[in-house]
C-alpha positions in Angstrom: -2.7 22.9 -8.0 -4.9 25.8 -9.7 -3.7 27.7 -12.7 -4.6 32.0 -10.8 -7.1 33.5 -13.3 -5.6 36.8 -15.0 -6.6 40.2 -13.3 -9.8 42.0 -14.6 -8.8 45.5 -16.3 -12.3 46.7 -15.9 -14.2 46.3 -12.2 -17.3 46.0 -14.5 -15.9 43.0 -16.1 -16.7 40.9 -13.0 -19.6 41.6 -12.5 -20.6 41.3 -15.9 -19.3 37.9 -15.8 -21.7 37.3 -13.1 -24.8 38.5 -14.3 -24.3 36.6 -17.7 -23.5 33.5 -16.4 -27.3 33.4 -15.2 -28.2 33.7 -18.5 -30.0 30.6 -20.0 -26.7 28.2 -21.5 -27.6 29.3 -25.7 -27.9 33.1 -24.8 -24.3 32.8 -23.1 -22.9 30.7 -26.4 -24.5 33.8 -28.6 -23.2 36.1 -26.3 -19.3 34.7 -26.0 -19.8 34.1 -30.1 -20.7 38.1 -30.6 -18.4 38.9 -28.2 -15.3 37.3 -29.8 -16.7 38.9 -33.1 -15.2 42.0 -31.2 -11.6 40.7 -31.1 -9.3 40.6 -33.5 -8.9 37.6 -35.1 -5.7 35.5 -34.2 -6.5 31.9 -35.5 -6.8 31.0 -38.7 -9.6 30.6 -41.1 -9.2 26.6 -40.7 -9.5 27.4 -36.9 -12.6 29.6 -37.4 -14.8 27.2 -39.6 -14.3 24.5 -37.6 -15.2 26.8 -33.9 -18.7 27.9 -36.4 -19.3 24.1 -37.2 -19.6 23.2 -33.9 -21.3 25.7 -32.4 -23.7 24.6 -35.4 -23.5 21.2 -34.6 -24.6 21.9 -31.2 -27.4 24.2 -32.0 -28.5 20.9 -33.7 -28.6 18.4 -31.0 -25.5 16.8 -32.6 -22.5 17.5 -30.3 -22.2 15.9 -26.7 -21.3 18.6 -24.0 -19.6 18.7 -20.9 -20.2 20.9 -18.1 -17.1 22.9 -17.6 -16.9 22.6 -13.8 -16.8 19.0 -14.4 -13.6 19.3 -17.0 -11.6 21.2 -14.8 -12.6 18.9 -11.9 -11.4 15.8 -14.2 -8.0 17.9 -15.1 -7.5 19.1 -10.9 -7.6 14.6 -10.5 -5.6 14.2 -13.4 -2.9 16.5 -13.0 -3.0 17.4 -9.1 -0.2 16.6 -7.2 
């Protein structure tokens, strides 16, 4: 079971998404960071501290990561039927 992706309303969005996800992994977190600057806020200030201390925490060597191919791999085994 796979959850279809939502339609692109640009044909350059696409291929953006391509070419910067051969970017080196901390020039894509800056980039989705300065990019969600661009959107108007919709969580709360709480919500918005805590995304900034752990993208902090990260830039320090503090926070374990998980590839994301490898969450959504673990969710298809969990949740697959």
């Amino acid at each position: 079971m796979s959850i279809p992706a939502p339609k692109w309303t640009s044909p350059d969005a696409e291929t953006l998404l391509r070419e910067a996800s051969k970017l080196p992994e901390r020039d894509r977190l800056r980039l989705a960071a300065e990019l969600h600057a661009t959107v108007p806020a919709t969580l709360s200030d709480e919500w918005t501290e805590e995304a900034v201390q752990r993208v902090e925490a990260y830039e320090r060597g503090e926070l374990k990561t998980v590839d994301g191919r490898e969450v959504m791999a673990r969710i298809r085994a969990k949740y697959a039927r």
